[in-house]
N, C-alpha and C positions, 0 to 999 in steps of 0.2 A: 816475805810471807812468814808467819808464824802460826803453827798448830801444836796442838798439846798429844803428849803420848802418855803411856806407861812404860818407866822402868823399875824391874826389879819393886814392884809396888809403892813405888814414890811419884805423883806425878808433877811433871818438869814439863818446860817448856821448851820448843825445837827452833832452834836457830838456825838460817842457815843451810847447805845443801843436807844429803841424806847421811846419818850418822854409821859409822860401823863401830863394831865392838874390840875393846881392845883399853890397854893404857898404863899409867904409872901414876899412883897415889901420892899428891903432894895435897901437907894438909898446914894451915897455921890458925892461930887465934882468931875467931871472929866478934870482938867485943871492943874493936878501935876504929876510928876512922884512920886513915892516912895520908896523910898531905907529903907526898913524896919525890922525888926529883932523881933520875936513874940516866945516865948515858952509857953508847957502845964503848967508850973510853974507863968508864970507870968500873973498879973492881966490884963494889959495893954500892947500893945507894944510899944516899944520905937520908933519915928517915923523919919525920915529926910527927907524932902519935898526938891525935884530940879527942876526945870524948865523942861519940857518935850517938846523935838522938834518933832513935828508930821513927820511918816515916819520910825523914828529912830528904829534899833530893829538888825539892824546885823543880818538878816535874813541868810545869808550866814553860820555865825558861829554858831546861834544855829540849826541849821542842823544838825550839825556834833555833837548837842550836848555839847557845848562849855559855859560854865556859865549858861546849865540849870539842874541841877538834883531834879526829880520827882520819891517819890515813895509815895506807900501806904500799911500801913502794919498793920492789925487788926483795921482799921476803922481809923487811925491814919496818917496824912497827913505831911510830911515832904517836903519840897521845898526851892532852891535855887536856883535863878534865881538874875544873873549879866547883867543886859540892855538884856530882852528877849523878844518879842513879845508874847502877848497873847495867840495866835491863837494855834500853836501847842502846848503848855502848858495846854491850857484846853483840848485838845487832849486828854494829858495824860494823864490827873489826870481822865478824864472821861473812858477812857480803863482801867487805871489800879486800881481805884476806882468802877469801874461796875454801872454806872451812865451815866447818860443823860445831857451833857451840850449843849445849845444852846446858841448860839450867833452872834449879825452884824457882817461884815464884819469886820464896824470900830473899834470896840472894836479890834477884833483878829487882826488888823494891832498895836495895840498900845503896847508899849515896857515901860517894870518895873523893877525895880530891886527890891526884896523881901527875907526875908529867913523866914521860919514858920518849926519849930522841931518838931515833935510827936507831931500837937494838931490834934482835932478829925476834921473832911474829912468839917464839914458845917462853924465849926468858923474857919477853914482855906481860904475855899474859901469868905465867908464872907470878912475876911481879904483883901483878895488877890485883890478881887471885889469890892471893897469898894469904889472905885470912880466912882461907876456905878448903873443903877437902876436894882434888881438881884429879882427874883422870884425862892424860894427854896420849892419842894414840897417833902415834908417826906413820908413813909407809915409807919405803923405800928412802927415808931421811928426809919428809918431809910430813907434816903439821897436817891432819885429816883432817881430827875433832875433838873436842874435848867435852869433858862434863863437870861439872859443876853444883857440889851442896854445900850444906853449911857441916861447920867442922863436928868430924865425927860422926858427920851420916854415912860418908864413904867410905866406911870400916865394913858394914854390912855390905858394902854392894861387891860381888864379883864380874868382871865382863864376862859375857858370856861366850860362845861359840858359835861362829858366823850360823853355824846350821840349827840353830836355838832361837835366832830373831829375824835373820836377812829372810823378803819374801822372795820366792821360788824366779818370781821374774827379774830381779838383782841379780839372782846365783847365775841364770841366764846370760843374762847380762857378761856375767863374769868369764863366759866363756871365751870371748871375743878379746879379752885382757891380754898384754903383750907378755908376760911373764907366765910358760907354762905351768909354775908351780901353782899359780892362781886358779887356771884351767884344770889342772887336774883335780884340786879343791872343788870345785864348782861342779864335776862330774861324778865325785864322789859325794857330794851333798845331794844331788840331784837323787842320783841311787838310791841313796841310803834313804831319801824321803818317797820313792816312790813314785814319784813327780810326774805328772800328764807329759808324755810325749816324751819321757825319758829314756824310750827303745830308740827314736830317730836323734837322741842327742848324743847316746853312747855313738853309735855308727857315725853319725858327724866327726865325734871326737877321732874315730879310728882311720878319721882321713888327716889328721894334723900333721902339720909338718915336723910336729918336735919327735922324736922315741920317745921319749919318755912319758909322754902326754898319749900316745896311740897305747903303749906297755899297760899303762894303768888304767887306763878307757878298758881296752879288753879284758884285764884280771878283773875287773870290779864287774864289769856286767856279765863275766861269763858266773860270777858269784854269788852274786843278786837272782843270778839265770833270766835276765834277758836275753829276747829274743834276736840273735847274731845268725843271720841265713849260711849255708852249707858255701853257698858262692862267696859270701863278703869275707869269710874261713880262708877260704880258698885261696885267695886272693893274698890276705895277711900272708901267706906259707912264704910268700915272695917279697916280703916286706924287709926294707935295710936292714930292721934292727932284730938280732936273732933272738931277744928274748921274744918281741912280738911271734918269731916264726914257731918257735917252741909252744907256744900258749896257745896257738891258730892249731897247729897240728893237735894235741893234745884233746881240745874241744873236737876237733873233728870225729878221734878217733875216740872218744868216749859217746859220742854221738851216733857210731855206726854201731849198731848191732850186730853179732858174729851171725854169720850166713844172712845177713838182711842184704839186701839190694843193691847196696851200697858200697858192701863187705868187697867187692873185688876194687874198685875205684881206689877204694882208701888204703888198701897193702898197696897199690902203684905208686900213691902217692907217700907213705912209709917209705918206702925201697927206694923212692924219688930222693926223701929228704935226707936218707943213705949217704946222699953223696955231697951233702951243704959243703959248703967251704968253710963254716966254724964246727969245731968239735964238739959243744956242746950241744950243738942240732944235731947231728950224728949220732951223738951217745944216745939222744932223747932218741931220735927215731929207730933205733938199734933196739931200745929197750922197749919201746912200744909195743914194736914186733915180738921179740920174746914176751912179753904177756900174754899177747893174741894169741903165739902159737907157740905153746911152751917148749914143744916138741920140735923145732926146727932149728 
């Protein structure tokens, strides 16, 4: 399936699953065709540079699949392509590679001849792209998405920041991701945008099993000042991780007002956290107290 977006006020064409932002600018000459031959064995490819007549691409015959064969198989990109437009080519390496390729128009009108054996899916298309300016964004060492202008438009472009383009239900999405650092991105974008239902996402988040991911759930929404109830507080005091119990008492105890209602529950619970088994919940609650009552 293909639909057109806007980036960065160029519009391109979306290949492929959903793009994220990100990447490294490789840029070469776009004014050659190349008839080229590249293996996993060899250092370099051997190259033969022709004259390139814009337009050219026999769009008719590689339809039918005629001088284009594309597969991918363990991460490993093999291509043959006799005078083929780019267009559906990146198509398929982004279908059947499981990637995101975007690209103009112009590019995907432009016709190459190439062959690239078993090397891996990035110094293929590297290769392949190479007379163009190409933005490749990895995650965790492996091949998202890429983009794709003609040379020297991608001087202008910057990626931008996940919290600048991804929609609100991606970020969502993101919460569910096996990599805390992801998650706690995803709660902070959430916050920071304001985002419908983003009171029962923090509290979601402050039930994760990571620290780190509950730590920064409760800094961000006790700062944003979502609404974190006196029980779910409560609750955190007794949480493994002692930077969580420190930020839970803290909120509490900025939450009760002196002689309010409240006010004897939460010196119990001060005088409670008196006796943590880390020092620095001690100091906190130590210090708490002398604020409340300077005089004790």
């Amino acid at each position: 399936m293909r639909r057109t977006t806007q980036i960065s006020a160029v519009l391109v064409t979306t290949v492929g699953i959903a793009a994220v932002a990100g990447g490294v600018l490789h840029s070469c000459h776009p004014d050659y065709s190349a008839a080229r031959s590249f293996d996993a064995t060899g250092i370099r490819p051997a190259l033969t540079f022709g004259a390139r007549r814009e337009g050219e691409g026999a769009i008719g015959r590689e339809s039918a699949g005629v001088g284009r064969t594309v597969t991918v198989e363990k991460g490993l990109l093999t291509v043959k392509l006799t005078h083929q437009v780019l267009g559906p080519v990146l198509a398929e390496i982004a279908d059947k590679g499981h990637l995101s390729i975007v690209s103009v128009p112009s590019v995907d009108a432009r016709a190459t001849s190439i062959e690239l054996r078993g090397v891996p899916i990035e110094l293929g298309l590297r290769e392949l792209l190479k007379d163009y300016d190409v933005f490749f964004y990895d995650s965790a060492g492996t091949l998202r998405s890429v983009w794709v202008y003609e040379k020297d438009a991608g001087a202008a472009i910057v990626p931008a920041a996940p919290d600048n383009w991804a929609s609100t239900a991606d970020v969502v999405r993101q919460l569910s991701s096996g990599s805390p650092a992801e998650r706690i991105s995803a709660i902070e974008t959430l916050v920071a945008r304001n985002a419908p239902g983003s009171t029962d996402l923090v509290n979601r988040a402050l039930l994760d099993d990571n620290a780190e991911v509950r730590e920064r759930a409760l800094d961000v929404g006790l700062s944003a000042g979502v609404s974190i109830s006196r029980e779910t507080l409560a609750s955190l005091t007794y949480d493994s991780s002692a930077p969580v119990r420190i930020l839970a008492l803290e909120a509490i105890v900025a939450g009760t007002p002196l002689d309010g209602p409240d006010e004897a529950a939460t010196e119990q619970l001060i005088r409670h956290m008196m006796t943590d088994p880390d020092t620095d919940v001690r100091a906190k609650a130590s210090e708490l107290l002398d604020n409340r009552h300077p005089s004790n």
